[in-house]
N, C-alpha and C positions, 0 to 999 in steps of 0.2 A: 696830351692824349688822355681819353677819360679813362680813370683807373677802373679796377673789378667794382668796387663798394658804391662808384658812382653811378654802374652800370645796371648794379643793384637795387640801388633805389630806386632809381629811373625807372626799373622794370616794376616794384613792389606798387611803385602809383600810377604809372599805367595801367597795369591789369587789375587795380584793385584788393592789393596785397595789404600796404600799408598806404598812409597818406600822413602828412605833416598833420600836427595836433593845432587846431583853428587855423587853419591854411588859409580860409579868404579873410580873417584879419591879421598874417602876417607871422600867424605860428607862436609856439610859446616855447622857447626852448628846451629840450628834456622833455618831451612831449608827444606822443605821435598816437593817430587813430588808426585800427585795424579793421581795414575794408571786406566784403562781402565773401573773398576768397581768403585774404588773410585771416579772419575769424575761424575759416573751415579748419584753415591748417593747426590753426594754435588748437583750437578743439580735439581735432586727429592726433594732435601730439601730448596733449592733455588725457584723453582717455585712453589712447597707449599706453601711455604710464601707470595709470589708474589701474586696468587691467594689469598690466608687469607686477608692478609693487603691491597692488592692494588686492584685489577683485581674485585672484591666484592664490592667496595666501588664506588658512586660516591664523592664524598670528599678527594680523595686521586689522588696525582699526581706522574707520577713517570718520574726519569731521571738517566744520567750518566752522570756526571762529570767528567772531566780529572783528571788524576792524579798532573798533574804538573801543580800548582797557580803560579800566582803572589805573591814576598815574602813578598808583603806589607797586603795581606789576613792574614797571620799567625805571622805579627805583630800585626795587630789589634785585633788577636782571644787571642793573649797573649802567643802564642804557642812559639814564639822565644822566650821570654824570661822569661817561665815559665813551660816549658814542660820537666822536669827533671829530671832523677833520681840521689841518693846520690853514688859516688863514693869517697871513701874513704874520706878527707877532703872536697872536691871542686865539688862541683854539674854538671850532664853529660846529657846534651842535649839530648834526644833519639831521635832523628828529624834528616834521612837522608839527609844530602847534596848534590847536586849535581849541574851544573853548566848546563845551558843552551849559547847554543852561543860559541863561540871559540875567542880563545885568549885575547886579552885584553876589550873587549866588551863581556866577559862571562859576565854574571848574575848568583849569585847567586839564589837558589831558595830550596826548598826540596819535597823532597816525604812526599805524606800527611800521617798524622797518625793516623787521622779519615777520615771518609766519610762526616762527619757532614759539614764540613768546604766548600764543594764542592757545597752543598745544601744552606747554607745560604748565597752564594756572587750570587748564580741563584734568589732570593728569589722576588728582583725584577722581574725580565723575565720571572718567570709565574705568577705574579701577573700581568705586563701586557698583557702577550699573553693572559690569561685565565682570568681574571677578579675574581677569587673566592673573596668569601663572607666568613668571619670569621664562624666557625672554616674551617677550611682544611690540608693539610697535603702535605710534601715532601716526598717521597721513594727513596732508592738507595740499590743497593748492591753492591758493588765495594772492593778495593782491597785497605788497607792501610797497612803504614809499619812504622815499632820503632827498631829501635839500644840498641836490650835489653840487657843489659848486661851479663846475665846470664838464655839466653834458657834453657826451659825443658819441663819434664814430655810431648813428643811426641806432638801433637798437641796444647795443651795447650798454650804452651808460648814460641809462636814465632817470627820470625824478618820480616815474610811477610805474612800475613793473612786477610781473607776476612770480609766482616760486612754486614749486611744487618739493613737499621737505616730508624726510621722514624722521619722528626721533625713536629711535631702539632703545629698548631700555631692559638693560641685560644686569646679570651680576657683575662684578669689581673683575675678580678672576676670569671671566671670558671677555672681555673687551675688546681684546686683542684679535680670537677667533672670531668675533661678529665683525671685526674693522675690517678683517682681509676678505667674509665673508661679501658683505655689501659693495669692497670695491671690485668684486668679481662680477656682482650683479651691474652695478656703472658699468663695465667695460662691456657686458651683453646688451645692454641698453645703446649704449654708442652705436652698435654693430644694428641693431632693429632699429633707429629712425634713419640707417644710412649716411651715416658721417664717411667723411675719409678715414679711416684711421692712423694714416701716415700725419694726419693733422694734428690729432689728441697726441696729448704729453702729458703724465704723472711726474707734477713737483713736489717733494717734500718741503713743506711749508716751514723755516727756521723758525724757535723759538720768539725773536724776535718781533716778527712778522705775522704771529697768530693773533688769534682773537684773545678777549681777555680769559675768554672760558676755555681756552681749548688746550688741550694735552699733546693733540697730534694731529695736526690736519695736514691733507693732501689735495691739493688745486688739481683738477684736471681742465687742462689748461687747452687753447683750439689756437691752429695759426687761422686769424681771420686774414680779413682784405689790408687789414692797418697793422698788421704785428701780430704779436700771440699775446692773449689776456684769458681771464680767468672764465672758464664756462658752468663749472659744478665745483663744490668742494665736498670732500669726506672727512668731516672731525671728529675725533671723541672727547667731547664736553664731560667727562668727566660724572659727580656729583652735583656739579657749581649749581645748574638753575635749580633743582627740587628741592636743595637743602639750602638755596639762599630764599625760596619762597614759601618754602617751610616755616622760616627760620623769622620773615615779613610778614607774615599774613596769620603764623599761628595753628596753622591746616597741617595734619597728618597725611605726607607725601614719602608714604615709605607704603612696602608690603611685604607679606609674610613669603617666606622661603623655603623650601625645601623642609626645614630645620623648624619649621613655626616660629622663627626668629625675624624679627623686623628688619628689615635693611631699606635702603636707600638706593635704586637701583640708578647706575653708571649709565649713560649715555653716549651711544653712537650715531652721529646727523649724518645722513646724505643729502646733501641740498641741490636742487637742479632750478637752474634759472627757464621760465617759459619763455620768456624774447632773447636772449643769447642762442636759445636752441632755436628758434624761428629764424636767426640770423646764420649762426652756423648750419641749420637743412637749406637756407636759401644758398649761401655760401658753396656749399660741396656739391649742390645741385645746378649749379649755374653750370651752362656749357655753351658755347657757338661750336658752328662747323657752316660747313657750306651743304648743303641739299639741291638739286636742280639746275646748278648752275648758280643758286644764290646766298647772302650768306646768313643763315640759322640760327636765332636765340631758342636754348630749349634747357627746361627744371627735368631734371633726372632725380625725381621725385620717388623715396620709395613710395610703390600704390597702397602701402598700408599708414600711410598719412598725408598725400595727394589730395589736396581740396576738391578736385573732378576726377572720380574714377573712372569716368568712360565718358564720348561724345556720339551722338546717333546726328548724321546729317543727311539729308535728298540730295542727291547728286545734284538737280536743278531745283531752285525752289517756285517756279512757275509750271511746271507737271503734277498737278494736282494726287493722279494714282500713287507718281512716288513720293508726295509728302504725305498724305495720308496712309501708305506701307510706312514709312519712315515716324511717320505720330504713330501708328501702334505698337511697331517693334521695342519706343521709347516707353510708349508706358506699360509694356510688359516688362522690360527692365528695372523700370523705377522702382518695385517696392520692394527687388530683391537690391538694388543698386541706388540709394538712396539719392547720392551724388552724383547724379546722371545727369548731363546734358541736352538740350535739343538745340541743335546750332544749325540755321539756313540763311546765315547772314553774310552777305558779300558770294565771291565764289570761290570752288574747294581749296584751292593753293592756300588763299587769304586765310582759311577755317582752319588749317591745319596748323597754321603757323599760329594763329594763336590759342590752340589748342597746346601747341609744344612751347609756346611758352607761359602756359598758366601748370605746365605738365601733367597734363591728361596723359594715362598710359597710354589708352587703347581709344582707338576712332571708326566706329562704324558705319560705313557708307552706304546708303539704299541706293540701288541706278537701276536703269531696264531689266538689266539680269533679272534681279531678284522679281520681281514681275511675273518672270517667265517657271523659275527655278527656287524660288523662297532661301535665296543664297544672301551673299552680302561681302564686304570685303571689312577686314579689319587690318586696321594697320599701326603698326608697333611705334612709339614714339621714339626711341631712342636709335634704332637701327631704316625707320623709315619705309620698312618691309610691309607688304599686304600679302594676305592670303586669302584665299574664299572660303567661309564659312555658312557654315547655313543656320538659317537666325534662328531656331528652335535651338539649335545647340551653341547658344550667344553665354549663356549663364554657366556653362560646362568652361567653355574658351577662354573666358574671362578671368584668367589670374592675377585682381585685382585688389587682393587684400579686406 
């Protein structure tokens, strides 16, 4: 029997969600490309975020760092010589290499494996461009990469994947209030891209089991299709990165307090993985049932991160009057409804269906009626309901995020 995760993919490359990474020479393992719809989603879940954490806040600053440091940053993070996993006897670097500069003046250097590392060598430069006042915050969402030994379970765990991280950098004494504070915002965050929440699990992370910087981290954890593995953590890093690259490089990575005293401000990371949550909204939004008489694949997509927020189709696409009602009603829609469709391909059953499973909320249908009456039906993806609406009041009806 095909499991859920098989069922998953299967659907991610059909509709153009995901696709194996060089699929026509045979795929690269740890590898996968994001197709026309899969882009929409990761972007809708990317500037959700954006907005939540950053765009909301004044206390929060955001940037992009490059990909490729200086290899003396990630001697001081500790990453060269401690960023590891166990192969067989002899411990394996997962920290891509690469060589900047040519021939015998290369530089070595690598590809970063967090984002984190990008944010605290800037840490200086918006404290002086900006001047913040303890607490405040770093944002990024960018692109890092690990030499994993052994990819899997689809998006999960792979060898080039995105992150979207904040690091808070608060005093010594509140750490504690900003740690319970942010995992309150995680848990609002969970609830707005529409996770199940019966699925998310808060583990405290043992001693043992943390990173080398962390004081206290907390995994929130997802039952995917394969078991439960890790989707976000929330650590408090302490002092470690500012004062070990303080401490590297010679840069004054402290600021003034309260007290006009120098300090070193303590750090709190929320880190969210952008393909675990691509996997986890595919996951919690997969549904079958039967509609018709027949049986139904459909994403129970929340519409405020929905790659198609709505589909306009002509009941026949050989009735000229109502494809051209059905072409203006669309592009009246389009510029408030960016993610709009025009679908008159095949006939309506066929449209619908694969409208409910790329999960478009809402599906609006031109036929005679509206001809007669400037009406229209819409109908609801998850309950499979229509109603008549009238197309001037399309943009009112549409609670589409």
């Amino acid at each position: 029997m095909e499991s859920k995760l098989e069922k998953i993919v299967a659907l991610a490359k059909r509709r153009g969600f995901v696709y194996p990474g060089s699929d026509i020479y045979g795929g690269l393992a740890g590898t996968w490309d994001y197709g026309p719809l899969g882009v929409a989603l990761k972007n809708n879940i990317k500037n959700l975020w954006w907005r939540m954490f950053v765009d909301s806040r004044d206390d929060m600053y955001g940037m992009d760092a490059a990909i490729l440091m200086n290899p003396k940053a990630w001697e001081a993070s500790g990453h060269v010589a401690g960023f590891a996993d166990p192969l067989g006897e002899k411990m394996f670097n997962t920290m891509f290499r690469t060589n900047v500069g040519a021939g015998e003046e290369a530089q070595t250097t690598y590809l970063r494996p967090e984002t984190a590392g990008g944010i605290f060598v800037n840490f200086k430069n918006v404290v002086d461009s900006f001047h913040p006042k303890l607490p405040f915050g770093i944002a990024q969402i960018g692109k890092a990469f690990r030499n994993e030994i052994a990819p899997r379970d689809f998006l999960f765990r792979t060898r080039e994947f995105e992150q979207m991280e904040i690091e808070w950098f608060t005093r010594e004494s509140e750490w504690e209030k900003w740690f319970d504070f942010w995992r309150e915002r995680m848990r609002e965050w969970v609830v707005e891209i529409g996770l199940e929440k019966s699925h998310v699990h808060e583990t405290e992370v043992p001693e043992k089991d943390r990173a080398h910087y962390s004081r206290r981290t907390i995994d929130f954890d997802y039952d995917f299709p394969f078991g439960r593995g890790e989707l976000y953590g929330l650590a408090y890093r302490g002092d470690f990165d500012l004062s070990a690259h303080a401490k590297a490089s010679g840069a004054e990575l402290s600021v003034l307090d309260e007290t006009d005293e120098r300090v070193v401000p303590h750090v709190v990371e929320p880190s969210f993985g952008v393909d675990r949550t691509v996997l986890a909204v595919l996951d919690s939004a997969y549904a079958e049932d039967e509609m018709g008489g027949e049986k139904r694949i459909f994403l129970r997509l929340n519409p405020a991160i929905a790659p198609v927020k709505a589909a306009v189709f002509p009941l026949v696409s050989n009735k000229e009057p109502i494809v051209a009602k059905a072409r203006e009603i669309y592009s009246s829609l389009k510029p408030l409804v960016p993610s709009i469709q025009f679908d008159d391909i095949g006939n309506i059953g066929k449209r619908y269906r694969r409208q409910d499973e790329i999960g478009t909320p809402a599906c609006i249908t031109v036929d005679y009626q509206t001809l007669e009456d400037d009406t229209v039906t819409v109908r609801d993806r998850d309950s499979g309901k229509q109603e008549r609406v009238a197309a001037k009041e399309l943009d009112i009806h549409l609670t589409i995020g």
